[in-house]
C-alpha positions as CSV (number, residue, x, y, z in Angstrom):
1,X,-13.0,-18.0,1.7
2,X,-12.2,-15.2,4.4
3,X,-13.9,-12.2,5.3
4,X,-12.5,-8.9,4.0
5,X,-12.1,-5.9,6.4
6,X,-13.2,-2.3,5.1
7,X,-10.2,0.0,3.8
8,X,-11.9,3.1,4.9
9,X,-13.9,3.4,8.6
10,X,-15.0,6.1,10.3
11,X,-17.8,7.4,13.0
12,X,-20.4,10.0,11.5
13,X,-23.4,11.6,13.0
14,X,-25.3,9.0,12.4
15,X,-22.9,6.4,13.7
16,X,-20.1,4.2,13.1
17,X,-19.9,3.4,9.1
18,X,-17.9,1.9,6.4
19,X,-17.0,3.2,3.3
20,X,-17.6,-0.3,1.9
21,X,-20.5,-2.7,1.1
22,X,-18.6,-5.9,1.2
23,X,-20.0,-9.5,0.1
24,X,-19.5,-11.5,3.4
25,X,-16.7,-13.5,1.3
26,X,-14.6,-12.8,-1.1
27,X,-12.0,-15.6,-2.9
28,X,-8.1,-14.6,-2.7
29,X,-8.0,-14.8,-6.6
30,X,-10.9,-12.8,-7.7
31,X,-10.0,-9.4,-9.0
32,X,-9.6,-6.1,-6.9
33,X,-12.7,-3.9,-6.3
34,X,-10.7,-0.4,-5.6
35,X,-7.7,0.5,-7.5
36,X,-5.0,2.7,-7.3
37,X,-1.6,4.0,-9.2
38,X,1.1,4.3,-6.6
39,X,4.6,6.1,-6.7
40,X,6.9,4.5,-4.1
41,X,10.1,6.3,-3.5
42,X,13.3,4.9,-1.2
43,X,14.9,8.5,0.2
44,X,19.0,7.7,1.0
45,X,21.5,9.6,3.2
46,X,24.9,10.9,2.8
47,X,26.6,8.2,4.8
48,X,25.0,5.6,2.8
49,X,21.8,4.8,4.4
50,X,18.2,4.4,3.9
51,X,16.1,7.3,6.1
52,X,12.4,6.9,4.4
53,X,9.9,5.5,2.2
54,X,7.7,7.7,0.3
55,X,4.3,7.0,-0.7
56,X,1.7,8.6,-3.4
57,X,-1.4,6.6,-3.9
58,X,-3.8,8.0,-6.2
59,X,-7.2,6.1,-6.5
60,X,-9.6,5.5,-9.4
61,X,-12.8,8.0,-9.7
62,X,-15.3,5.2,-8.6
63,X,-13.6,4.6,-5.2
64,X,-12.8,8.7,-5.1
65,X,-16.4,9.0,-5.5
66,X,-17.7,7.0,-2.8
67,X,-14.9,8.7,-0.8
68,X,-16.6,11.9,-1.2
69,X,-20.1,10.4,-0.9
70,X,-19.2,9.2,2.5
71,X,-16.9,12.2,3.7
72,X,-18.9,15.0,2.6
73,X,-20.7,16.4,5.5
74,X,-21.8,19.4,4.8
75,X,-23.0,17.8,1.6
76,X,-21.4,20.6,-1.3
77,X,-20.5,17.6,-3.1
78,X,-17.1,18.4,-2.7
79,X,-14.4,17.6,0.0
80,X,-13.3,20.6,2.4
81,X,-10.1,20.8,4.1
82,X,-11.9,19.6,7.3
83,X,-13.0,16.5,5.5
84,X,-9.8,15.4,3.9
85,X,-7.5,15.8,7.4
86,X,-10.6,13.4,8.5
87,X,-9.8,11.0,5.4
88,X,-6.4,11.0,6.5
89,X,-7.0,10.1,9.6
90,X,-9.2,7.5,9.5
91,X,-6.8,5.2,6.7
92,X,-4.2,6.4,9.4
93,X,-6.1,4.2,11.8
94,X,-7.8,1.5,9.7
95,X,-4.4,0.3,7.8
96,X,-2.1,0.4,10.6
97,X,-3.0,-3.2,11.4
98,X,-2.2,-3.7,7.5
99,X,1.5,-2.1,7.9
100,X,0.5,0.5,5.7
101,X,0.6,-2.2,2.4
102,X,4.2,-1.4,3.2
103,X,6.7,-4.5,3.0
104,X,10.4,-3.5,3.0
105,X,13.3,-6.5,3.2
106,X,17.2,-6.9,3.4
107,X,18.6,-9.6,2.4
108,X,15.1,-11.9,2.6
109,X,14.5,-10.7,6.0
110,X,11.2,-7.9,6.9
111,X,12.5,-4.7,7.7
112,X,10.2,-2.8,10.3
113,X,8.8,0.0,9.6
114,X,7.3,3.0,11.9
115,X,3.9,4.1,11.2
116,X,3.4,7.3,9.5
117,X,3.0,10.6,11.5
118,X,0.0,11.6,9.4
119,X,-1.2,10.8,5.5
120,X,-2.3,13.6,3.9
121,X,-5.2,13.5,1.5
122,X,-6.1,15.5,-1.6
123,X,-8.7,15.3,-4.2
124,X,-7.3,16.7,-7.4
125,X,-9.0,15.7,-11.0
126,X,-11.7,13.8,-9.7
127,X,-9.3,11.3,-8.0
128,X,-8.6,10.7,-3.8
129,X,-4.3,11.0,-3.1
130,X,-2.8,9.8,-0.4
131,X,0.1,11.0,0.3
132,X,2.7,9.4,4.1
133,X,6.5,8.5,4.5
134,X,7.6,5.9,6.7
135,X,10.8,5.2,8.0
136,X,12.5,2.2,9.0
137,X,12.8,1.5,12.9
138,X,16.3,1.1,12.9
139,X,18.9,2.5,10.9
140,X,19.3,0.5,7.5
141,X,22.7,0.9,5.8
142,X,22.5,0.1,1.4
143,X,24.1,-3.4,2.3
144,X,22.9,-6.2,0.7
145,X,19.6,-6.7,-1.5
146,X,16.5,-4.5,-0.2
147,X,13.3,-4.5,-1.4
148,X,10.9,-2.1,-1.4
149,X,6.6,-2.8,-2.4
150,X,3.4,-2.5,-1.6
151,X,0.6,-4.6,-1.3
152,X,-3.2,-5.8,0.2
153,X,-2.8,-9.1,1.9
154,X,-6.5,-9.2,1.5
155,X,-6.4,-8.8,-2.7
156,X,-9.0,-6.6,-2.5
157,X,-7.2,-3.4,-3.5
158,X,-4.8,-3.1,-6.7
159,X,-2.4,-1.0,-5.6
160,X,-0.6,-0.6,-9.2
161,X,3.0,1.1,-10.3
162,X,2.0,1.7,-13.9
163,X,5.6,3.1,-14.9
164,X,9.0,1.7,-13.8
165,X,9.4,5.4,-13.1
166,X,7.3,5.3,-10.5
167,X,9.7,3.3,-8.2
168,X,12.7,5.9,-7.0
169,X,15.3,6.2,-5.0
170,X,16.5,9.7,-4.5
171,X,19.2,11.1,-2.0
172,X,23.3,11.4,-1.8
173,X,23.9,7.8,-2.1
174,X,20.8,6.9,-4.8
175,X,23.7,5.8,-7.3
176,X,25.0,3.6,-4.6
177,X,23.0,0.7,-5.5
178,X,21.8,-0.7,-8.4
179,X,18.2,-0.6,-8.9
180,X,15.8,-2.9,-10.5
181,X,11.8,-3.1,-10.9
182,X,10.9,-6.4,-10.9
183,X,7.6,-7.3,-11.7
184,X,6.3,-10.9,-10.9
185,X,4.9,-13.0,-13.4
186,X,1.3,-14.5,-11.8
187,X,1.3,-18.1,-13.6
188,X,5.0,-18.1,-12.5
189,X,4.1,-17.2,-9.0
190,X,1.1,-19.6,-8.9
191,X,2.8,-22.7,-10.3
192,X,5.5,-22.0,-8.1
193,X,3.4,-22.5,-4.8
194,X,1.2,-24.9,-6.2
195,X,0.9,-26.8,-3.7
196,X,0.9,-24.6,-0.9
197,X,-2.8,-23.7,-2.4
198,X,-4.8,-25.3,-0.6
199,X,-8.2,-25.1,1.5
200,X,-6.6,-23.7,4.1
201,X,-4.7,-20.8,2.5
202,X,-7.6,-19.2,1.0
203,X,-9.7,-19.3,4.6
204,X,-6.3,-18.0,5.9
205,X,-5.4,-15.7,2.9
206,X,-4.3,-12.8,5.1
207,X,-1.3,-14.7,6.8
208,X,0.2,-16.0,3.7
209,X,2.6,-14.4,1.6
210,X,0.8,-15.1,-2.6
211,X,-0.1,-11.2,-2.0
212,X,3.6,-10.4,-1.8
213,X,4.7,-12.5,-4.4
214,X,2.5,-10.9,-7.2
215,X,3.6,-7.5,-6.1
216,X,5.9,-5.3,-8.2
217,X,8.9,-4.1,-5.9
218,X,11.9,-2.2,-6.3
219,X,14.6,-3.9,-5.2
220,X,18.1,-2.7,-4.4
221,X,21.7,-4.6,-5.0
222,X,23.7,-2.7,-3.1
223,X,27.8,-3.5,-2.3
């Protein structure tokens, strides 16, 4: 069992609190508690590279909710332009030590990726978006297989393409590669790494990769 760490954190008036009330533990196989449909799109240049990742995240109205029930401050039971920069901000902070959900590969091996220069948030139908780009530290040419996903190495938030669509690349060279969403199968996954589940990966579920193995990716073939 491990300890999960809030999403959300930030220091009010009345103190430092979390947007979450989280059970002390939480098993690496129960089901998310905050959900989201994400857009992930892989921007390419004209000399056939790959400059930035794109991100949209839009979260369900129970999460938005508390979202607004945490950051309203002047309590008009809506969230001012003030309030979101301060939203943005504060995931800014608390998922840098998460990589953003972010996991980009070539050829098997983690790319690394620079942190975002801001995430902008909105609140449009009821719903909290996030919206950041990342780009890789070093210049990646469309060699090889990359991959592009997103995921929470704690299981506690479904971060969820619900279309195929929803994993682009754009840019000069987007016809470069060809593109495939691929879209793990979990019983494959688990009987797969069998026996890797043991004790000891579920007190340790935040170093191991299961997380990244049930995540949908886009992935690249590139010549």
């Amino acid at each position: 069992m491990f300890k999960r760490k809030p999403l959300l954190k930030t220091t009010l008036k009345a103190g430092m609190t979390s947007l979450f009330v989280i059970a002390p533990t939480l098993n690496a196989v129960s089901h998310p508690h905050v959900f989201a449909e994400a857009r992930l799109e892989i921007s390419t240049t004209k000399s056939g590279g790959f400059d930035e990742l794109r991100h949209v995240w839009r979260f369900d109205e129970l999460f938005s909710s508390s979202v607004v029930l945490d950051f309203d401050e002047n309590q008009n039971l809506q969230l001012d332009p003030e309030e979101l920069i301060k939203i943005g901000n504060v995931v800014h902070q608390s998922l840098a030590e998460f990589d953003y959900y972010t996991n980009v590969t070539l050829d098997g091996k983690d790319v690394k990726m620079s942190a975002p220069d801001a995430i902008m948030a909105d609140f449009v139908d009821n719903q909290l978006l996030l919206i950041f780009a990342m780009q890789p530290a070093g210049m990646i040419k469309l060699e090889g297989k990359i991959t592009a996903g997103i995921y929470d190495p704690t299981f506690y938030a479904a971060m969820e393409f619900i279309h195929d669509s929803d994993l682009v690349v754009s840019g000069p060279a987007k016809e470069l590669c060809k593109r495939a969403v691929v879209r793990p199968d979990v019983d494959e996954v688990l009987a797969q790494n069998q026996g890797s589940l043991t004790d000891a990966f579920y007190d340790d579920a935040e170093n191991n990769d299961l997380t990244k193995l049930f995540a949908t990716r886009l992935e690249l073939t590139c010549p």
